[in-house]
C-alpha positions in Angstrom: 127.0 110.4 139.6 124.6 112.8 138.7 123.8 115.8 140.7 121.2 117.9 139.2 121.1 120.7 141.8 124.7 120.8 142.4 124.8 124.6 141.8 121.4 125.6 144.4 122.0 126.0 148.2 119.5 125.1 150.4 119.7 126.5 154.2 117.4 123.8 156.5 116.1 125.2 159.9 113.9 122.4 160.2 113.4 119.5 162.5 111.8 115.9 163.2 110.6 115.7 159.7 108.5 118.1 157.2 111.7 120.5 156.9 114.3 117.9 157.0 112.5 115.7 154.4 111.6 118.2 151.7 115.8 119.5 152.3 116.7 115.7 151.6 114.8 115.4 148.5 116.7 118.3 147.4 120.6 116.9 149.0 119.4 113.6 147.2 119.4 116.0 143.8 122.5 117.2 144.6 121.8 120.3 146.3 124.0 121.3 148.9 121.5 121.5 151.8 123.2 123.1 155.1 121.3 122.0 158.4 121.0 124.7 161.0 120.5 123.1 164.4 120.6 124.2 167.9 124.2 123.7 169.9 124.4 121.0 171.8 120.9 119.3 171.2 120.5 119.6 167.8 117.6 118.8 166.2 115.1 116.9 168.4 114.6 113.8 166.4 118.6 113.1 167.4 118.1 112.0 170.8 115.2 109.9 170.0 117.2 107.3 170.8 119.6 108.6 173.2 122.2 109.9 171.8 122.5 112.5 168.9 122.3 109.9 165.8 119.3 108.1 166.4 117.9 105.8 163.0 115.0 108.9 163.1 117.7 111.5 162.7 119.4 109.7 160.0 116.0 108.8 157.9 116.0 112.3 157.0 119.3 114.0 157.2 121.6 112.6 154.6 123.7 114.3 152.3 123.5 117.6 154.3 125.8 119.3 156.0 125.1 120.3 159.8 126.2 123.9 161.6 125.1 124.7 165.3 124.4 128.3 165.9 122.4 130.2 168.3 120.5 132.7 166.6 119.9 134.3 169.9 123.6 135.1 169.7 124.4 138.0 167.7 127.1 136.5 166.5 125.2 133.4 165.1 122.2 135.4 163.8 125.1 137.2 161.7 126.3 133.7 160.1 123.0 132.3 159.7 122.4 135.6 157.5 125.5 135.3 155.6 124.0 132.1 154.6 121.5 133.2 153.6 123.2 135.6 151.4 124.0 132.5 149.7 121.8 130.8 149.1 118.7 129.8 146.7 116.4 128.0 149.2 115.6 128.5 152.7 113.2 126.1 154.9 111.7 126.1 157.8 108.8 124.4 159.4 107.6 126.1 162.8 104.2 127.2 163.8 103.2 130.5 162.5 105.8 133.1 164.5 108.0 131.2 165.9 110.9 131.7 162.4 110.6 135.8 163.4 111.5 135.3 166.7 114.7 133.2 166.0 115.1 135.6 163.3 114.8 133.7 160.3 111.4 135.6 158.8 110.7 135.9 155.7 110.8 139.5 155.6 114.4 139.6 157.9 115.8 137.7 154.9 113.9 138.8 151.7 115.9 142.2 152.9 119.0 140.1 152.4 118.1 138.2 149.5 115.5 139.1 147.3 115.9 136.4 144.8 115.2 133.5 148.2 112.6 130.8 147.9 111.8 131.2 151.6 109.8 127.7 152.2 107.3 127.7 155.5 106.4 124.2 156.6 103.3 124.3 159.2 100.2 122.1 160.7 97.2 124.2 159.6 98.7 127.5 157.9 100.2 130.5 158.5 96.4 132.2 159.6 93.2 130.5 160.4 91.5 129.3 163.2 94.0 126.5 163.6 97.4 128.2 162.9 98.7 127.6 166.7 97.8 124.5 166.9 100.8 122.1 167.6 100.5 119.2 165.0 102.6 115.8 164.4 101.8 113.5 161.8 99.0 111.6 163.2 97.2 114.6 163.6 97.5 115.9 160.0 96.3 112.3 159.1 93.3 112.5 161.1 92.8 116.1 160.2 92.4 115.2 156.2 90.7 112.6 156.6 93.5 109.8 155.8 93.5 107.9 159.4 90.4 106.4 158.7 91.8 104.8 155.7 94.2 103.0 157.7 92.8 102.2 161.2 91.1 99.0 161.7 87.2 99.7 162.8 87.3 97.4 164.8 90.1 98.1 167.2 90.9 101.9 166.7 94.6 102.4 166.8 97.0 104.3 164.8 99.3 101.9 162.3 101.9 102.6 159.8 104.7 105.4 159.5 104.7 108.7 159.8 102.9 109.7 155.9 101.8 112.7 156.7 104.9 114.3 157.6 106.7 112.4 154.6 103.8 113.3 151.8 104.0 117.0 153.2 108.0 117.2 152.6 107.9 115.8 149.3 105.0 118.1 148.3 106.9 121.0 149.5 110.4 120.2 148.0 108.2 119.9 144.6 106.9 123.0 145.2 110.4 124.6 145.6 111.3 123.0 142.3 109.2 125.0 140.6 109.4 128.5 142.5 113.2 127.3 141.0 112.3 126.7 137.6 110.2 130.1 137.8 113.2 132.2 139.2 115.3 130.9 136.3 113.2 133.0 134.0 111.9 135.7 135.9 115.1 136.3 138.8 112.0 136.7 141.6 112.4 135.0 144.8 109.1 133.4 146.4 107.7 132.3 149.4 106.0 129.1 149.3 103.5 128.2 152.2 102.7 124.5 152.5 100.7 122.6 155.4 100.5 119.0 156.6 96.9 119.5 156.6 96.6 120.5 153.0 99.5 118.5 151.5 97.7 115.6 153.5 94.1 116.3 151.5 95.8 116.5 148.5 97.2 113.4 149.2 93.3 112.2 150.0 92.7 113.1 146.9 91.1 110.1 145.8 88.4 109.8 148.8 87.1 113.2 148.7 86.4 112.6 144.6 84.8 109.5 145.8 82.4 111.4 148.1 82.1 114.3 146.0 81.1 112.6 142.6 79.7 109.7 144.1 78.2 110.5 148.0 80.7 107.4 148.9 82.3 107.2 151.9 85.7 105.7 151.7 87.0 103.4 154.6 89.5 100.8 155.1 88.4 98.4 152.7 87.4 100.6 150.1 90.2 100.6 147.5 91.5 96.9 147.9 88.0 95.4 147.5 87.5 97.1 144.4 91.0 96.6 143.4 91.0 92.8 144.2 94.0 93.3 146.3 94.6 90.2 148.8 97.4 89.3 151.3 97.2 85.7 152.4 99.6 83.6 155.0 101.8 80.8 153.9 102.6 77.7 155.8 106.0 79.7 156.7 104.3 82.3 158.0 105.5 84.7 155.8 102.9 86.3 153.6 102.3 87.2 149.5 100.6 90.2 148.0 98.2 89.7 145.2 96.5 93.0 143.0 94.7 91.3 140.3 92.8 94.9 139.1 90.4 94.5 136.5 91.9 92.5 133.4 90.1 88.9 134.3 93.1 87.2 133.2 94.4 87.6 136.3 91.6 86.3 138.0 92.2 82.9 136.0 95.8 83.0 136.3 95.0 83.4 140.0 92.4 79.8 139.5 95.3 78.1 137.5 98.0 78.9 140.2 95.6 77.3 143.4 94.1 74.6 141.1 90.5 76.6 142.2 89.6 76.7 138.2 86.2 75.1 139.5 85.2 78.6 140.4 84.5 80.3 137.0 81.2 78.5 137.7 80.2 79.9 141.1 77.8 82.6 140.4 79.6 84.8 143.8 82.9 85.1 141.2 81.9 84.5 137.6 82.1 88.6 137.4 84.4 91.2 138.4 81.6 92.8 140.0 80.4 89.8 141.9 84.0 89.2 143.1 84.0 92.5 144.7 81.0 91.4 146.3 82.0 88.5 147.6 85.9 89.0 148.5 85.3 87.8 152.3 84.0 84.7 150.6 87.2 84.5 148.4 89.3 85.2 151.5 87.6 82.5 153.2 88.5 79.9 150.3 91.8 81.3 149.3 93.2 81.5 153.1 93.6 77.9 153.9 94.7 77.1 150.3 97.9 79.2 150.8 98.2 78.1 154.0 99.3 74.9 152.8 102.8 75.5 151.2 105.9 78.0 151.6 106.0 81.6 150.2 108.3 80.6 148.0 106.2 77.8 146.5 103.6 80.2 146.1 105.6 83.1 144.3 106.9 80.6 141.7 103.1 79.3 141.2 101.4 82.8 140.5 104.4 84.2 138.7 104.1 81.2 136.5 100.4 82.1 135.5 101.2 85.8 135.4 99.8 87.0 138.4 101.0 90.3 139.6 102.0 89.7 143.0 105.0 89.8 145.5 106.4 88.9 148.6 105.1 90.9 151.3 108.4 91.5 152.8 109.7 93.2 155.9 112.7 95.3 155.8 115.5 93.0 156.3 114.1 91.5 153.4 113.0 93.4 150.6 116.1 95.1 149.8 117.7 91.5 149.8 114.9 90.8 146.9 116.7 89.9 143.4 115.0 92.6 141.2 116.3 95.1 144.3 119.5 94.4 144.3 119.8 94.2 140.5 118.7 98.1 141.1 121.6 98.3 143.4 118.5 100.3 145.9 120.7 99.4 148.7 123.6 101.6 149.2 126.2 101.6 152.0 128.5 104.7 153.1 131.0 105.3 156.1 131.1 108.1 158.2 134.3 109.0 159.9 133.0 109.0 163.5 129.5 107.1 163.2 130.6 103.8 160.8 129.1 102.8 158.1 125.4 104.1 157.1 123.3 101.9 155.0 120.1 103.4 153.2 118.4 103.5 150.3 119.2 105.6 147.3 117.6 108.3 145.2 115.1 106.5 143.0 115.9 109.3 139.8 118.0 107.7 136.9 119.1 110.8 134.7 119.7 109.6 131.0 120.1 105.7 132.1 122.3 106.8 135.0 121.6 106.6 139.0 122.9 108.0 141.9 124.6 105.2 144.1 126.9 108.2 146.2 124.9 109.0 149.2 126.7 110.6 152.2 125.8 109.6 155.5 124.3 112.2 158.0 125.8 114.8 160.0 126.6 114.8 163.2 125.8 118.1 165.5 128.1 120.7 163.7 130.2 118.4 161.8 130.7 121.0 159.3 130.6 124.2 161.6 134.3 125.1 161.0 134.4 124.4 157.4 131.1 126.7 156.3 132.7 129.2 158.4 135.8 129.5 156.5 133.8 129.3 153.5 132.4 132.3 154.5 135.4 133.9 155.7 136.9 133.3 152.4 134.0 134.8 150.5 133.8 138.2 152.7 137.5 138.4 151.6 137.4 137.8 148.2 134.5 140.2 147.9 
């Protein structure tokens, strides 16, 4: 087991997402990451469900440890602060104000602990035009620019998971990494502001070069064309992925695996450049083709001729994959009231060795009593 922040403590006011993604990243290093939430509701992403341990809770809470408090309370404000005494990292990810009034400011607990790396999650930045503006993922993607990368022309609708929110917590527990690594040297404390808006252009990064360098307008289609990226049906109905990029062996291995070689002589494919031209035409060609035998069939067929591909799995699949499991990605822990918890791992391996000991998630102020004492027992020792 390796647990690479096991001597930083991280206190999370955060909920749905942003804030309790970028604390995970850091409980998935090891940290020990104490989760703040409101008595007797929790965080809102709890209920989601019904119930306080809905599958949108637990996405994002593992490894943490939960305490209800009330910072309205005087009482609660006073632990909340003596955890922050404590600790290395604080996150929070409310519009601009709203930490001050709970209590949890920057400036409230700089006075506490100088040496903090007080974290600020928003939509659109702490000042601006925008900084009141409520924002949930779909709105950060259509904000940078991403959503039209995703949403079918055609028939406008929003698809996929919630990136924004996920890009902007990994950005921001990256960015508390290094206000780390800096404080190691220096002993200053920082305060690291990071929207979904920005994180999400600078996850865009690629489209706005295209248009800057190039006047190109990115869409849908954009990357796979050029890419040669293809999903086809099987006569399963389950599907395969196929990125051939640019090395033209692929494009032959891709011939030798349908029995298409015929085509090295059509003028619409006998170039990379042409290909991209032409893809509808080689979906056209290439869709009945797979249609006629399994997934399986298939795989075998373009892994034989080198073909980088895969099985375009759902998620009661891929984690069943062979190369998966050899990874052991799939890990499985009980928790004492909720049963077992199955997720998937940390992807680090520190000098050839993973972490496969993932605790499941919290429920609301499982751990209340226990960081109490531990605080009782430090204002006594002291």
């Amino acid at each position: 087991m390796v647990k690479i922040l096991k001597n930083i403590r991280v206190i999370e006011l955060g909920t749905y997402i942003t804030g309790p993604a970028a604390g995970m990243h850091l409980a998935d290093l090891g940290a020990d990451v104490i989760k703040v939430e409101r008595p007797g509701t929790g965080d809102p992403f709890r209920a989601f469900k019904g119930g306080l341990y809905s599958p949108h809770y637990q996405t994002y809470n593992r490894n943490k440890r939960s305490i209800a408090l009330d910072t309205k309370q005087p009482e609660d404000l006073a632990v909340l602060h003596d955890l922050v005494a404590s600790a290395d990292v604080f996150i929070q990810n409310f519009r601009p104000g709203i930490a001050e009034k709970l209590g949890a400011g920057e400036e409230d607990l700089r006075r506490i602990n100088p040496r903090l790396i007080y974290c600020a999650i928003s939509g659109f930045g702490k000042s601006g035009p925008y900084k009141d503006r409520p924002a949930y993922d779909t709105v950060a993607q259509a904000a940078s620019g991403y959503l039209r990368l995703l949403t079918p022309p055609e028939n406008p609708r929003v698809i996929g998971p919630a990136i924004a929110d996920s890009v902007t917590g990994q950005y921001a527990a990256m960015g508390i990494l290094a206000a780390l690594l800096e404080r190691a040297s220096t002993g200053q404390g920082r305060r690291l502001d990071i929207s979904m808006l920005e994180a999400m252009a600078h996850f865009n990064l690629d489209s706005f070069t295209h248009y800057y360098s190039e006047g190109e307008i990115m869409g849908p289609l954009s990357r796979p064309v050029v890419s040669q990226s293809y999903t086809f049906e099987c006569s399963d109905a389950k599907w395969v992925a196929i990125h051939m990029s640019s090395p033209t062996k692929f494009w032959e291995g891709l011939l030798e695996a349908t029995g298409q070689e015929q085509l090295k002589q059509d003028p619409r494919f006998a170039e990379r450049l042409e290909r991209i031209r032409h893809q509808d035409d080689l979906i056209e060609i290439f869709t009945p083709i797979f249609l006629s035998e399994t997934r399986d069939a298939w795989c075998a067929r373009l892994e034989q001729a080198e073909v980088p591909h895969s099985p375009a799995y759902d998620a009661d699949e891929a984690l069943e994959d062979p190369q998966a499991q050899h990874l052991r990605i799939k890990v499985t822990s009980d928790h004492p009231q909720m049963g077992p918890f199955t997720t998937v791992r940390p992807p680090y391996s520190f000098d050839d060795q993973s972490e496969f000991d993932v605790k499941a998630p919290p429920t609301l102020d499982e751990h209340g009593a226990e960081i109490r004492a531990e605080l009782d027992a430090k204002r006594k020792a002291s």
